[in-house]
N, C-alpha and C positions, 0 to 999 in steps of 0.2 A: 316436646311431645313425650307422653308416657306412653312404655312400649306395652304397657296393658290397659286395654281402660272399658266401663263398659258403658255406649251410651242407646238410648232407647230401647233398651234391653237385649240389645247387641253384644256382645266381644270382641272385643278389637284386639288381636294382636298381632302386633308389629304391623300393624295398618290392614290386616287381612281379618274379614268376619268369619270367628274361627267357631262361631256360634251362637244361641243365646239362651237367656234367661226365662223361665215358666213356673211360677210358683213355688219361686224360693228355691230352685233347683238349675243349675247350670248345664246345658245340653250343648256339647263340644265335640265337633269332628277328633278321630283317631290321629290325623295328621297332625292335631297340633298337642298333642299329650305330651308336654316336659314338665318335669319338676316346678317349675318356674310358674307355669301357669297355674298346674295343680295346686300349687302354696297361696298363690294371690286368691284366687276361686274359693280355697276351703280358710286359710288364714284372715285374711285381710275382709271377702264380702261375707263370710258366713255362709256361703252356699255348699249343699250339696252338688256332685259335680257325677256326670253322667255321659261316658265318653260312646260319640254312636259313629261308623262309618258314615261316609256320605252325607253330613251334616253343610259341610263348606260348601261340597257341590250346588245343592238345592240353594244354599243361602246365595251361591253365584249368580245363579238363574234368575234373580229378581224377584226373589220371594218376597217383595216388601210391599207394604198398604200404604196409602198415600201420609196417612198420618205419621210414616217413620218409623212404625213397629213389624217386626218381624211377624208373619203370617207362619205359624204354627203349623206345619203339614201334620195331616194324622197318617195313624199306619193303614194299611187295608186291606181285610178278609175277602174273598170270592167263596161265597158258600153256591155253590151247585146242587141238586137234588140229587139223591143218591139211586144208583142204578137199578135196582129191587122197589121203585115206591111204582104207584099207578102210573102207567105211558101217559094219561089222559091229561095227567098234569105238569105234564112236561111241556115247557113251549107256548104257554097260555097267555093271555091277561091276566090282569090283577081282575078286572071285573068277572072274569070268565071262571078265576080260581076260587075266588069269593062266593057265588052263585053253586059252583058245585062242590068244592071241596071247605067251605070256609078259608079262616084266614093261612097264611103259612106257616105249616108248623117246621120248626127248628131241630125235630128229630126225623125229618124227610130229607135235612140235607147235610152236607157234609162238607170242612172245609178242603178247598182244591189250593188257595194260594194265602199264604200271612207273611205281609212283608210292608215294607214301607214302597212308595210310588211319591213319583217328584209335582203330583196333584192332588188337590182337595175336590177337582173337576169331576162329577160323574160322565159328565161325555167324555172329555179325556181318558177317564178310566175306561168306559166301554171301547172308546177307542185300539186302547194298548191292549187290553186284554182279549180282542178279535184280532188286532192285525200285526202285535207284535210283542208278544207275548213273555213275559219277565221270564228270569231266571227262575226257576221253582215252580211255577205254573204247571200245573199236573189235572187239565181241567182244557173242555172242549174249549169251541168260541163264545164266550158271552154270547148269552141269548135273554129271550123274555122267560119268565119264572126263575131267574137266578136272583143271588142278593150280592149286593157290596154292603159289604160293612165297613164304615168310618170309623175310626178309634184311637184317643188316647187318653191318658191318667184322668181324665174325666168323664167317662163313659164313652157310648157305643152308639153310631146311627144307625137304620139300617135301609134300604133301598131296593125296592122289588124293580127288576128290570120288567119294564112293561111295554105296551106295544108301541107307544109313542112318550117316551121320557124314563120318569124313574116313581115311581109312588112312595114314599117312603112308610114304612110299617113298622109295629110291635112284635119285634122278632125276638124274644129272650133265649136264648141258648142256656141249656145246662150248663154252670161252670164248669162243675166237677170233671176232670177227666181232660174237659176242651182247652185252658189254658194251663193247665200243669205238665209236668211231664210226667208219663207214665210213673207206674210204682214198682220196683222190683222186688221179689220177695224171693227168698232163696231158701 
């Protein structure tokens, strides 16, 4: 047996899924960062290689689709409406926000949590984010008129929590500003 190998677009080493593969780019838990893997990964497959905590755990969990391929988690925004917009639109339906305010604009809300979650699940997500609330989470309980945002290297979904499910909508966010970091000027 090779003590690295990758199959189904898994990483194997030393018999433990220490990661996987997405577009010609290597995504590997922090635990298993040695020399050794880093050489095979960027020497021997030509991948670039992207070391993220908590990669193993999730792949533990049974992150796998029947066909053998690793199930990709995205990361995920909780945009909330921000404290200064109309009360009226707080807490609404999607039909109800629609009808009076039109659609949702993306400069009424503000992000409350950006981090990765061990689901692609929107009820999972509403779940976690009412009754047990991540680390970083600086944001009431999920309610109706908030959004989840799904996200990685290939765009962004977006998800109106509405009264019975989730509607999903054209929410485009300014970049500028929202995924950088500040600018300092001195």
């Amino acid at each position: 047996m090779n003590s690295i190998q990758i199959k189904n677009n898994r990483i194997l080493y030393y018999g433990n899924t220490a990661g996987y593969v997405e577009k010609g780019k290597a995504i590997v838990d922090l635990l298993f960062q040695t020399d050794e893997l880093k050489s095979y990964l960027i020497e021997k497959q030509g991948l670039d290689v992207e070391w993220k905590d908590g990669v193993f755990a999730r792949l533990a969990k049974g992150r796998i689709d029947p066909e053998g391929n690793t199930q990709i988690l995205k990361s995920c925004r909780v945009w909330l409406l921000r404290p200064d917009v109309d009360p009226m639109m707080k807490f609404i339906g999607y039909d109800e926000l629609l009808e009076n305010f039109g659609e949702p604009d993306p400069d009424n809300y503000r992000v409350v949590y950006d981090g990765e979650a061990d689901t692609n699940d929107l009820e999972a997500l509403f779940a976690k984010f009412n009754l047990d609330h991540p680390s970083g989470y600086e944001g009431h309980s999920l309610s109706m008129s908030d959004v989840i945002e799904l996200y990685d290297a290939s765009g962004s979904t977006f998800h109106y929590v509405d009264r019975f499910g989730f509607k999903e909508v054209s929410f485009q966010p300014q970049e500028q500003g929202l995924y950088q970091e500040p600018e300092m000027n001195m």
